[in-house]
N, C-alpha and C positions, 0 to 999 in steps of 0.2 A: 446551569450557570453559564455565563457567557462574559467574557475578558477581549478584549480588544477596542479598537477604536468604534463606537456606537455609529459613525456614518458608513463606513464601509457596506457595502451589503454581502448579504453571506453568500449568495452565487456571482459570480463573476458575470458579466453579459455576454453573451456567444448569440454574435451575429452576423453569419455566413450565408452567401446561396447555397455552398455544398458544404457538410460534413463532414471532414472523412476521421475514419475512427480505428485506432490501432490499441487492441485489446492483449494482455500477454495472461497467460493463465495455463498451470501445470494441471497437464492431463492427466492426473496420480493410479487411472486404471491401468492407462497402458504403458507407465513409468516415462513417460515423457514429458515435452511439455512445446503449446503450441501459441504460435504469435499470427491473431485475426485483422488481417488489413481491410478495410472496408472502404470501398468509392462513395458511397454513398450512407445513411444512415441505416438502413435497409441491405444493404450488399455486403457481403464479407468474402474476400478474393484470397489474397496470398495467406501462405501459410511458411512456418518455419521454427525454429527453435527461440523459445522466449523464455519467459519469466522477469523477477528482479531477486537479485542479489547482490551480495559482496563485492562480488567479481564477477568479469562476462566470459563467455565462453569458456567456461568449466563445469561439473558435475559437483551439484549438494545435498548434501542428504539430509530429507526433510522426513518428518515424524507424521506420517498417515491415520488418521482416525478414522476409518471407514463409512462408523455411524454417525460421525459430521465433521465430511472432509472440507468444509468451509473455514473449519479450528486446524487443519492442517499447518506444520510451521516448521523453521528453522528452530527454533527455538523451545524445544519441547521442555527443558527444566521451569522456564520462564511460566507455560501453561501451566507444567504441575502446579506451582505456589500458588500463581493467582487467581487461577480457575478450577481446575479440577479439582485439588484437595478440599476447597468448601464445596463439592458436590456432595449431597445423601448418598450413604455405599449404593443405593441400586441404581439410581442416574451416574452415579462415580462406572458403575461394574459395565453399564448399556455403554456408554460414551468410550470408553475406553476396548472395550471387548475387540480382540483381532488387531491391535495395534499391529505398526510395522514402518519400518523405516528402508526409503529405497532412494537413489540417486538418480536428480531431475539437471536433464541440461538449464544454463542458466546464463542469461546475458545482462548486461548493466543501461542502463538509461539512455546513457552517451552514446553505446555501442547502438544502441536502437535509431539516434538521434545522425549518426553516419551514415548505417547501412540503408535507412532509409528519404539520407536527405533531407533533412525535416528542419528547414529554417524558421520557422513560426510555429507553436503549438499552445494553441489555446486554453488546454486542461489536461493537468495530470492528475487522475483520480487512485490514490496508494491505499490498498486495505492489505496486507500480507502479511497478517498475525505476529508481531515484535519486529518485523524485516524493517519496520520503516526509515531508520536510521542507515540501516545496508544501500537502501535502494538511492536517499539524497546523496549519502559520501559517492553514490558512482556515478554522480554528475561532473564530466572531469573539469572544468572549467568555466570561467565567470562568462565566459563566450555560449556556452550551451547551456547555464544557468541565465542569460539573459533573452534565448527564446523559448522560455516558458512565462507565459502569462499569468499563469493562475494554479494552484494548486487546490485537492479537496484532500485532506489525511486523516483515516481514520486510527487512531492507535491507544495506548493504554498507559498512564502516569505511573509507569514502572521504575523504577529507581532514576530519578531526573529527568526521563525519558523528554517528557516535555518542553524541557529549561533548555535541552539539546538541539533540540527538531528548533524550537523556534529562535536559535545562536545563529543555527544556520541560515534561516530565512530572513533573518536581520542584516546577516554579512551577506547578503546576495541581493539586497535592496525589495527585500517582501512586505507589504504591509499584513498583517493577519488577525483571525478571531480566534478564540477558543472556545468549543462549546463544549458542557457535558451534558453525554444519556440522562436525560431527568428517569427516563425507566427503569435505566437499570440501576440506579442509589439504590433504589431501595430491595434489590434482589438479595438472594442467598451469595452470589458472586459481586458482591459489591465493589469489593477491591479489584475484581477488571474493568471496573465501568468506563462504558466509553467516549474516545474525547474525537469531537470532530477540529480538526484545524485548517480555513479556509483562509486560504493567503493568495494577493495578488501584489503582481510584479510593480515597484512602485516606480524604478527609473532604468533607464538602460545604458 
């Protein structure tokens, strides 16, 4: 299903001679977590403490799945309900087996948006399992909410979750879609099905 304005298109246009690409993603092996700067599409140079949460430069403790650290989250009550508990006990027993919860460094949007200078940014692409609300509240101001272009969110229609994400993209001048997973309606996890939200910046 798809909600939004029907002209809008769902990718944003991105067109640059150079790319450069700044990835943030918790290393949950070695209880860290690491932020990939890239010159080019191809090149990835600096390194340093990332993630997205709450708040920046602090330590949170995120809930580890081992056998699919992709489902990794702040939010582990949230998984239980909407996911796990409608798994069959032996996908329930495999997914869950060796849980563990451990404290990842974690910086906010903004903080990323100083330390690196970043007056223009073309795409913010948010999947961090229920975080997605943590991650826009730490954009601190309509000044660094207006060099962002475009966003792609993926997240889950968990208790208004949606009605939220898109208050804020409204009060920040976003135009936006909504789509849902047509694949996953019709799964045993249906209640987490996924909703894609592509919003681009309408004025500045």
């Amino acid at each position: 299903t798809i909600e939004g304005p029907p002209e809008m298109p769902l990718t944003p246009p991105l067109v640059r001679n150079r790319l450069e690409i700044f990835a943030y993603r918790a290393a949950v092996a070695s209880g860290s977590a690491e932020a990939e700067r890239g010159e080019s599409i191809d090149k990835a140079k600096a390194k340093g403490a990332g993630g997205s949460s709450k708040v920046g430069r602090k330590r949170l403790e995120i809930t580890v799945y081992p056998n699919m650290t992709g489902n990794s989250t702040l939010h582990p009550k949230e998984k239980e309900e909407y996911l796990i508990s409608k798994m069959g006990p032996l996908k329930r027993a495999s997914y869950t087996a060796c849980t563990r919860t451990q404290l990842c460094p974690v910086v906010t949007l903004s903080e990323v948006i100083r330390r690196s200078d970043l007056r223009r940014i073309d795409l913010v692409k948010i999947d961090v399992e229920g975080a997605e609300e943590d991650v826009l509240r730490s954009i601190e101001s309509k000044e660094h909410w207006g060099r962002i272009q475009a966003f792609v969110i993926e997240t889950h229609n968990v208790s208004g979750r949606i009605g939220r994400i898109k208050q804020m993209l409204t009060e920040n001048c976003y135009d936006f879609r909504v789509c849902q997973d047509r694949d996953a309606v019709s799964s045993e996890a249906s209640l987490s099905s996924n909703y894609y939200i592509y919003a681009r910046l309408r004025c500045q």
